[in-house]
NUPAMAR-176366 format. One line per 4 residues: for each residue z, x, y of N, C-alpha, C. Coordinates in pm, whole numbers, plus 50000, padded with zeros to 5 digits. Atoms other than C-alpha are relative to their C-alpha. Layout:
BEGIN
Z X Y Z X Y Z X Y; ...
This chain:
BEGIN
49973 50021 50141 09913 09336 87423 49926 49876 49950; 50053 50155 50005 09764 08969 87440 49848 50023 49947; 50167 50007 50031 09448 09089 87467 49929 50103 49870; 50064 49903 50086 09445 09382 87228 50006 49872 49865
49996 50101 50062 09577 09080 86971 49849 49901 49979; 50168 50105 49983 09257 08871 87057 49900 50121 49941; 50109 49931 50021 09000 09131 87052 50015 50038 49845; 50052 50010 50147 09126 09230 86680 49999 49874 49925
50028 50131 50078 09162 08893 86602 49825 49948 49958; 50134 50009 49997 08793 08837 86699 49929 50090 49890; 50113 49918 50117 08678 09149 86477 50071 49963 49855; 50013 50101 50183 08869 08976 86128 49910 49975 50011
50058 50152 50050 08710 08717 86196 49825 49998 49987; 50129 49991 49999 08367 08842 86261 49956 50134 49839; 49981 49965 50112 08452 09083 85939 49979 49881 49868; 49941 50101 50086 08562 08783 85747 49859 49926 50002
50151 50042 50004 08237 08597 85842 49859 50052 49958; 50135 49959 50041 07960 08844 85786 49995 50121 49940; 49962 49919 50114 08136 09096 85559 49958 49909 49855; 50061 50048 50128 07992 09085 85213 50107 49933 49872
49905 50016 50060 08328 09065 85054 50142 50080 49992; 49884 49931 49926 08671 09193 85008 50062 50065 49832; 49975 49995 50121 08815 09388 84707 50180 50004 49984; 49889 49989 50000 09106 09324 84515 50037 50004 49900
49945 49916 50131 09309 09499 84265 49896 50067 49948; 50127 49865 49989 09000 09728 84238 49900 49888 49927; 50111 50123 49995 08754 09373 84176 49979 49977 50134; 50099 50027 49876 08501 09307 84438 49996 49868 49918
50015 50120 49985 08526 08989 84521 49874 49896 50110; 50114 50077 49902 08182 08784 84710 50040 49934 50087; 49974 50087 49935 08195 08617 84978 49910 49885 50019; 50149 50087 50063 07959 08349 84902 50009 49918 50193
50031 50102 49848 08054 08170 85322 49885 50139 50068; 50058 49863 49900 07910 08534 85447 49850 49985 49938; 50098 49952 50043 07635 08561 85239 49898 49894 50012; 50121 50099 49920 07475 08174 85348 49989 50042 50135
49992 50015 49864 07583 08234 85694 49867 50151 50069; 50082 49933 49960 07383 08567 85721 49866 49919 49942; 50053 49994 50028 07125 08404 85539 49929 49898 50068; 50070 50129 49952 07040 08081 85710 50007 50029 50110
49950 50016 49869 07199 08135 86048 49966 50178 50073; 50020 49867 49916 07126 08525 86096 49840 50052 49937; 50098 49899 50003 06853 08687 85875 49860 49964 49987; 50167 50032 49990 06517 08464 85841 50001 49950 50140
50012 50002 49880 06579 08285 86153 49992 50085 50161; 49989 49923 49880 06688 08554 86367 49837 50107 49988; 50105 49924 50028 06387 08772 86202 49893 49964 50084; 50052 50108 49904 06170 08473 86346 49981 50015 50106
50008 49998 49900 06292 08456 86669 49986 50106 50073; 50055 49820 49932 06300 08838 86733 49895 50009 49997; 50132 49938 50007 05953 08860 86669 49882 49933 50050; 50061 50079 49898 05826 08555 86876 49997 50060 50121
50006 49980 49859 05994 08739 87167 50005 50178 49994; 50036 49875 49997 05946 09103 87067 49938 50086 50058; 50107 49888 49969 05801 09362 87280 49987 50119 49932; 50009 49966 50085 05691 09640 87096 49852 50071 50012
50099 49921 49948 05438 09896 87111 49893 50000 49908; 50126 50056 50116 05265 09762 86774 49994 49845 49997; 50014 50097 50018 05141 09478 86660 50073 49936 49897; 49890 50061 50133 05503 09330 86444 49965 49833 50001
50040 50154 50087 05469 09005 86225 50091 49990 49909; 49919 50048 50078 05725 08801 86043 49917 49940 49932; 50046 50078 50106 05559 08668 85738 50091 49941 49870; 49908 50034 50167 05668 08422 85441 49948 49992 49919
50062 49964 50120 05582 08536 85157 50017 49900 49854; 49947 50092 50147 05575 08269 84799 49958 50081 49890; 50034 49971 50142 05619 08393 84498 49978 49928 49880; 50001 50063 50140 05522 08247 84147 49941 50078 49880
50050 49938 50154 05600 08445 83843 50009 50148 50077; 50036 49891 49979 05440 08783 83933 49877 50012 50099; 50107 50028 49881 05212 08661 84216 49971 49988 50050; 49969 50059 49847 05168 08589 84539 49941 49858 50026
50094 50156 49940 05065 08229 84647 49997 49948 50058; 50003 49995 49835 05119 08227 84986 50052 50089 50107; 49977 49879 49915 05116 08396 85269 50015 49943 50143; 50047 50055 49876 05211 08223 85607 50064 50090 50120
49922 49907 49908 05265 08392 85956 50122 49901 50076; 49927 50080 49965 05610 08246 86097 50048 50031 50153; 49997 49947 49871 05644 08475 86422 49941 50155 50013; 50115 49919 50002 05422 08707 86599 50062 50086 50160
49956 49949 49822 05545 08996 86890 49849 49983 50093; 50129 49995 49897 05332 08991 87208 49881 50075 49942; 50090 49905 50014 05152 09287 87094 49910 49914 49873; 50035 50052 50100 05087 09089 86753 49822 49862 50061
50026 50085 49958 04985 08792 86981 49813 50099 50063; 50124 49926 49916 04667 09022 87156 49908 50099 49839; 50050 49920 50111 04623 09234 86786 49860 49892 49988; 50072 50090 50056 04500 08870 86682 49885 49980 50086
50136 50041 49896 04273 08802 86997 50070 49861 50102; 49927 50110 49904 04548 08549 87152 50032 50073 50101; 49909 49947 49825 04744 08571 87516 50155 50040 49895; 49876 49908 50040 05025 08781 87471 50115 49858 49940
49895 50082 50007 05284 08451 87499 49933 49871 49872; 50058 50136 50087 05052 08214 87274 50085 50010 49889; 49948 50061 50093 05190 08020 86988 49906 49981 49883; 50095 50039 50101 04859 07993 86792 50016 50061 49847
50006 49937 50162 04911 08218 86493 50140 49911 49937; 49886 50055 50069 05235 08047 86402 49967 49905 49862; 50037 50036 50086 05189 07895 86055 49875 50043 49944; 50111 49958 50057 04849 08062 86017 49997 50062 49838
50022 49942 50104 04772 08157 85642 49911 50142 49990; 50074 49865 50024 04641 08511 85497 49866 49972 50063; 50141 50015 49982 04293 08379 85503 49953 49971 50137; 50020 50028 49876 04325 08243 85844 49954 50116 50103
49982 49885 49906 04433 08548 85960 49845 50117 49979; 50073 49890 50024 04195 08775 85800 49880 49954 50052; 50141 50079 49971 03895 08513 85894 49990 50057 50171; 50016 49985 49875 03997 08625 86270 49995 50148 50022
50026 49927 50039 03998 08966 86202 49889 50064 49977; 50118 49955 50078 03674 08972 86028 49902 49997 50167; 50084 49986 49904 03485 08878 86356 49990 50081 50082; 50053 49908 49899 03549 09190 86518 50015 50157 49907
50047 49894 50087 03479 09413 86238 49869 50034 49951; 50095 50045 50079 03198 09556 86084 50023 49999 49884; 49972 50040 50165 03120 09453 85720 50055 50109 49937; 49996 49933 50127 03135 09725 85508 50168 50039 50054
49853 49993 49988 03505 09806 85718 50108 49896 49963; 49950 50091 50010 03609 09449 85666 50071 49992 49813; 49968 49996 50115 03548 09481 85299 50068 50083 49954; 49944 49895 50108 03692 09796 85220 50167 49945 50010
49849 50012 49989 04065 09663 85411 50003 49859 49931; 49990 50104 50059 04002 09316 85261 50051 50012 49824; 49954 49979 50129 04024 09468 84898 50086 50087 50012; 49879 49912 49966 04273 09719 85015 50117 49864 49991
49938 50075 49981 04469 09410 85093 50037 49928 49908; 49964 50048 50090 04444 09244 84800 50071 50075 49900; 49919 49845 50055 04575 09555 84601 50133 49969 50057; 49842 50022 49972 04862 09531 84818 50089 49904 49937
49918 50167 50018 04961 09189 84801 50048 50016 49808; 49963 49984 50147 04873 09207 84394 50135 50110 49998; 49859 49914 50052 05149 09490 84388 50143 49989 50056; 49849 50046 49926 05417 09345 84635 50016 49849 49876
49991 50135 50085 05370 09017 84381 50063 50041 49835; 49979 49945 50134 05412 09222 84065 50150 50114 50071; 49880 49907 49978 05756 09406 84248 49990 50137 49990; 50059 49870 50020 05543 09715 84280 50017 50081 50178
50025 49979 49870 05579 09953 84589 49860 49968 50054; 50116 50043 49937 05321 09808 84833 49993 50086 50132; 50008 49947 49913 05172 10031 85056 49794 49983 50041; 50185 49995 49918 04812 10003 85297 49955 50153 49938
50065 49885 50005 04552 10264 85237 49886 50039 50054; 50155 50042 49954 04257 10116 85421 50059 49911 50118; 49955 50075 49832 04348 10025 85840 49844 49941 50066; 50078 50082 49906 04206 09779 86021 49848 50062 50107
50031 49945 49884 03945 09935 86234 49859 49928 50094; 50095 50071 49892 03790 09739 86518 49916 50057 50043; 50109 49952 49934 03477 09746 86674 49983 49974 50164; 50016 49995 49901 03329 09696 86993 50038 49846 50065
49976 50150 49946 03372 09286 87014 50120 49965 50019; 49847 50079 49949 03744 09246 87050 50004 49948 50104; 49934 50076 49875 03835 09039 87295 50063 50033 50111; 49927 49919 49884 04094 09221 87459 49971 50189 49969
50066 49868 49990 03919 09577 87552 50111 50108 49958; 49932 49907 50040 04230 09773 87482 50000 50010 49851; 49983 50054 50148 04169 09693 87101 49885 50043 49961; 50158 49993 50119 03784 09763 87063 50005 50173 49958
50044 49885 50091 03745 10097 86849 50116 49997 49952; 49885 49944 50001 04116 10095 86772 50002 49999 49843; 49990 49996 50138 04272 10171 86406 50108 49988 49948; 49864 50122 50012 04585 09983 86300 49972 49983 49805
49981 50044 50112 04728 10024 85943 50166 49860 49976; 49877 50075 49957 04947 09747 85835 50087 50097 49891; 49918 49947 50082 05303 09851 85685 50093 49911 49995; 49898 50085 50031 05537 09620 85517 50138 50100 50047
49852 49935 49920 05871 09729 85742 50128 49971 49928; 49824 50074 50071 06130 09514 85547 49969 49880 49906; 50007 50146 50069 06167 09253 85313 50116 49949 49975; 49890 50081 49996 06406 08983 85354 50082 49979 49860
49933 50072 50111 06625 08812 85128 49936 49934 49935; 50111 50133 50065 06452 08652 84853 50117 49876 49948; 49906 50137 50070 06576 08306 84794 49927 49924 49911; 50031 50104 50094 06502 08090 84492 49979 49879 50000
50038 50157 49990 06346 07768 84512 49994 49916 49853; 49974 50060 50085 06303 07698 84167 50013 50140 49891; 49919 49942 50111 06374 07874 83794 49837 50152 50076; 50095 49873 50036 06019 08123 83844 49886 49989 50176
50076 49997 49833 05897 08058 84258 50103 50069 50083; 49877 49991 49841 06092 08216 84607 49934 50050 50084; 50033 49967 49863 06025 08304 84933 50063 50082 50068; 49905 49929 49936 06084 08593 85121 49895 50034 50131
50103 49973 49856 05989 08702 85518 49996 50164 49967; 50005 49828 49994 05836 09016 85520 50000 50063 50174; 49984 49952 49899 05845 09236 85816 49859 50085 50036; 50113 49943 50096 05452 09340 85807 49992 50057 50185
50041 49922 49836 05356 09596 86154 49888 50082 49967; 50138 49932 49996 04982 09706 86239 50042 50122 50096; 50034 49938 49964 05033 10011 86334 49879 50081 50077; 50093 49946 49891 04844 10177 86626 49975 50168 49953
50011 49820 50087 04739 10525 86429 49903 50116 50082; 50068 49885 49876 04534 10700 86732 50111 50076 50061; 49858 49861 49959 04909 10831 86897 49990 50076 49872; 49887 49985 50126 05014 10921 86535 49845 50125 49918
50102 49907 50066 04626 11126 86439 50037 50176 50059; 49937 49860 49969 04726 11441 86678 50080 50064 49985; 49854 49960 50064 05054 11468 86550 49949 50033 49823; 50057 49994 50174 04925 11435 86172 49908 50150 49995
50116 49863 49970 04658 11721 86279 50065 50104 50003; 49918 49916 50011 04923 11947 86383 50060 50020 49897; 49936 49972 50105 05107 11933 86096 49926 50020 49890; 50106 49997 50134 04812 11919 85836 49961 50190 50033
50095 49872 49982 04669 12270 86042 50118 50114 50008; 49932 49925 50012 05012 12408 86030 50045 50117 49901; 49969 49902 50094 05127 12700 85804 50137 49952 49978; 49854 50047 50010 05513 12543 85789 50002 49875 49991
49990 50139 50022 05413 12208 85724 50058 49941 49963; 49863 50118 50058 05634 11924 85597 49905 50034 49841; 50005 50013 50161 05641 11984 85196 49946 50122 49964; 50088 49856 50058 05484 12349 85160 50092 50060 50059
49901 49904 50066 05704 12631 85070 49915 50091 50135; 49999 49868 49936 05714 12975 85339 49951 50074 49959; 50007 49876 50111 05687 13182 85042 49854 50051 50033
């Protein structure tokens, strides 16, 4: 009995802590302790640290994103999974991309591309960004695709779109700036072309009618 006592005691309390709120007399009421505590103590940090120590069969990236107005005006990387860590041209465990900016990133990037591929995902990219800044769905349309100089050989010809996975909590810094971590993953799109094939050469395809 002692212990069944404890164990629901423990789930209030972990209710009470990271429940959003509680309603009463049919008013929803906030919980404004739940809603720092996930915010400081669980969902950018933990985002963070999951993705420093992430394994992961793509290349995932925590980024913080600044807003001002309708615009983007920064872009820094804050944690990077292994796979992320080798996308870039680092050792799986390195620390180097940490704080790196857009430009940084894309500057490392560029050296194992050729031009005219560099440019087409470079303005692909900006497109994005402009429409995640303006609160527009942001989606890639133009993947990464390496050449022969990568660094680490499992990477040279490969073709990796990125896809914004999540976007954090935006918090407010001042009346018209905030910051939010995005959840940005380069997809590895060579598994994912034979599957796409099948279904493109199918007669029952996803979204077309039997009839």
């Amino acid at each position: 009995m002692t212990n069944s006592w404890i164990i629901n005691a423990v789930i209030m309390l972990v209710f009470l802590l990271l429940g959003g709120g509680v309603t009463v007399g049919g008013l929803y009421v906030k919980n404004p302790f739940s809603d720092w505590l996930k915010q400081e103590l669980i969902e950018d940090r933990y985002i963070i640290q999951r993705f420093n120590q992430l394994q992961s069969y793509h290349a995932a990236t925590a980024v913080l994103a600044v807003k001002k107005g309708d615009k983007l005006t920064g872009a820094t990387l804050r944690g990077a999974s292994t796979k992320a860590n080798e996308f870039f041209g680092k050792r799986a465990e390195s620390k180097d991309l940490t704080d790196k900016n857009g430009q940084e990133l894309m500057n490392l990037l560029r050296e194992w591309m050729n031009p005219d591929d560099y440019d087409a995902f470079l303005k692909d990219q900006n497109k994005l960004f402009a429409q995640y800044g303006a609160d527009q769905e942001a989606h890639a349309k133009v993947p990464v695709i390496f050449n022969d100089k990568h660094p680490n050989g499992s990477y040279r010809h490969g073709i990796f779109l990125p896809v914004i996975v999540s976007l954090g909590s935006e918090e407010k810094k001042k009346s018209d700036e905030s910051e939010q971590i995005l959840e940005i993953t380069y997809l590895d799109l060579k598994p994912f072309i034979p599957i796409v094939e099948k279904y493109k050469n199918s007669p029952d395809r996803l979204g077309e009618s039997k009839a």
